[in-house]
Backbone as a ProteinNet text record, in pm:
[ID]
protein_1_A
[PRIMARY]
XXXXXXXXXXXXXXXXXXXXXXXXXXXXXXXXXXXXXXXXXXXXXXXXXXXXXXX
[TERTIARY]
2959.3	2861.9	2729.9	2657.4	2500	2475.3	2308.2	2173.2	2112.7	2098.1	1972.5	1914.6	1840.9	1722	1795	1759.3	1777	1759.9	1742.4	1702.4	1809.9	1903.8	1954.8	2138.5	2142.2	2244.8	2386.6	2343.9	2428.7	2519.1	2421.6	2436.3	2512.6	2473.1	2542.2	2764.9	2710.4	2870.6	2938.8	2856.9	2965.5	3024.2	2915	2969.4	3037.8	3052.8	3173.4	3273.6	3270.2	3434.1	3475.6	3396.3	3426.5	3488.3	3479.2	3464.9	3617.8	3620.8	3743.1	3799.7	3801.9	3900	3900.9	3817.8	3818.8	3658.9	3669.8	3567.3	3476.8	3409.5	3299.8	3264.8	3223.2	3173.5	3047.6	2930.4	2828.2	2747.4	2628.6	2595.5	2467.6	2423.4	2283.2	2226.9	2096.1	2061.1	1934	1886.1	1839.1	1909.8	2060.6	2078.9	2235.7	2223.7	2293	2191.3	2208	2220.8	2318.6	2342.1	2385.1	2377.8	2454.5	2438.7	2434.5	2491.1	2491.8	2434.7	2380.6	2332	2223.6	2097.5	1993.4	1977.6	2038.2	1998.3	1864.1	1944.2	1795.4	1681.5	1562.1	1455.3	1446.1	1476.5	1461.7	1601.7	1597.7	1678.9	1734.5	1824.1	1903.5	1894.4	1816	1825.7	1670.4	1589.3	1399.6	1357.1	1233.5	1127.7	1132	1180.8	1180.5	1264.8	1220.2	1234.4	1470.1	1520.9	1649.1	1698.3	1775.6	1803.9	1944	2024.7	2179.5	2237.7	2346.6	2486.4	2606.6	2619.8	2765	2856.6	2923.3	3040.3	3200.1
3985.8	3893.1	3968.8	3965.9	4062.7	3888.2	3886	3818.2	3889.4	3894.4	4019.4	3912.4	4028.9	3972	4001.4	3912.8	3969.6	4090.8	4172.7	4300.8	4419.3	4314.3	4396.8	4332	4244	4171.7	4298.2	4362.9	4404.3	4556.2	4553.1	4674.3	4615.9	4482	4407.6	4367.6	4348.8	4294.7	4437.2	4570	4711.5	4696.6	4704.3	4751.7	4636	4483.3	4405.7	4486.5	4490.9	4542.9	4622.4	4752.2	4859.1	4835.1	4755.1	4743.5	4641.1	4528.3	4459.3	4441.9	4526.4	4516.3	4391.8	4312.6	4221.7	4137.3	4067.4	4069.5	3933.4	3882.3	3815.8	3696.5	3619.4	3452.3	3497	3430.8	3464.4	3352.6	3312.2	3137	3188	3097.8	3074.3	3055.9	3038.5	3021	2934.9	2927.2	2825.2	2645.9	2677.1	2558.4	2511.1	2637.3	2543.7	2524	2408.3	2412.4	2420.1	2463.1	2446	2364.7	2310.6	2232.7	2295.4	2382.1	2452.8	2594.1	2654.4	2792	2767.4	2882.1	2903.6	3062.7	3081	3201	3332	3457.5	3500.6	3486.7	3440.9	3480.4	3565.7	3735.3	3834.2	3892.6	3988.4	4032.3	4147.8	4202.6	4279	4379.7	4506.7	4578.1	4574.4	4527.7	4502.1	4393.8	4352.2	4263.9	4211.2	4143.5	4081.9	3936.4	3802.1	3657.3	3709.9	3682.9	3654.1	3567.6	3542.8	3446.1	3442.7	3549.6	3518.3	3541.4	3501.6	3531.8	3537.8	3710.3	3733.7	3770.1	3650	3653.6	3667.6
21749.4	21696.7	21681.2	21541.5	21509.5	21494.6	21519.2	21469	21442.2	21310.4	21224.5	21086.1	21067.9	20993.1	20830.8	20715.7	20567.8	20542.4	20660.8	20558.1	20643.9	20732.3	20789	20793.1	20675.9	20733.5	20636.8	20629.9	20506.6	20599.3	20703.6	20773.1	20924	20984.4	21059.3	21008.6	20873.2	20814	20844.2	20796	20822.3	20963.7	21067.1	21177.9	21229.4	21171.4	21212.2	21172.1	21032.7	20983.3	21062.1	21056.8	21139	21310.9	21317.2	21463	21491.8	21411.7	21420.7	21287.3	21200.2	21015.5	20957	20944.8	20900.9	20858.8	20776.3	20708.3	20801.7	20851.3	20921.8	20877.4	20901.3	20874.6	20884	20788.6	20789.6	20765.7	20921.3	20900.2	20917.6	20797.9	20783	20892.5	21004.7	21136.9	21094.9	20913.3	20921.9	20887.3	20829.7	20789.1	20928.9	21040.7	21124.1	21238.8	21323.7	21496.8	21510.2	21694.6	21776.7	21905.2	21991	22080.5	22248.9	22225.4	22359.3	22352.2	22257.4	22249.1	22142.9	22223.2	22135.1	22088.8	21964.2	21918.3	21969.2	21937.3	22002.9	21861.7	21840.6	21765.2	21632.4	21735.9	21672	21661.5	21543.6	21490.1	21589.7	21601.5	21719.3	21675.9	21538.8	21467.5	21440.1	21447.5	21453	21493	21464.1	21555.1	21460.5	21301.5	21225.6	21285.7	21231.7	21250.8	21218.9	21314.4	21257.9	21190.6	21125.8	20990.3	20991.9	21061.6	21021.5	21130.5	21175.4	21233.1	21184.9	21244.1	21196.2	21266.6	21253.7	21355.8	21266.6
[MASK]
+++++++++++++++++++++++++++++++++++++++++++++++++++++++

């Protein structure tokens, strides 16, 4: 699972593939909640606002 920012989501989807061969679900973090988890903020790759999860 990456939380990164738009400017990094493109580089998050590689190292899914890479990592488990298969291609990732990719959710907007502004058009979901969650009920039991709060995203981190920042992006896991810079100090930029995160915007996606790719799981």
């Amino acid at each position: 699972m990456y939380v990164v920012c738009k400017d990094h989501v493109e580089l998050a989807i590689d190292m899914f593939v890479d990592e488990f061969e298969e291609a990732p679900d990719i959710v907007d973090l502004d058009q979901t909640k969650f009920i039991e988890w709060d995203p981190p903020v920042t992006c896991q790759e810079c100090e930029q606002r995160a915007k996606f999860l790719i799981i």
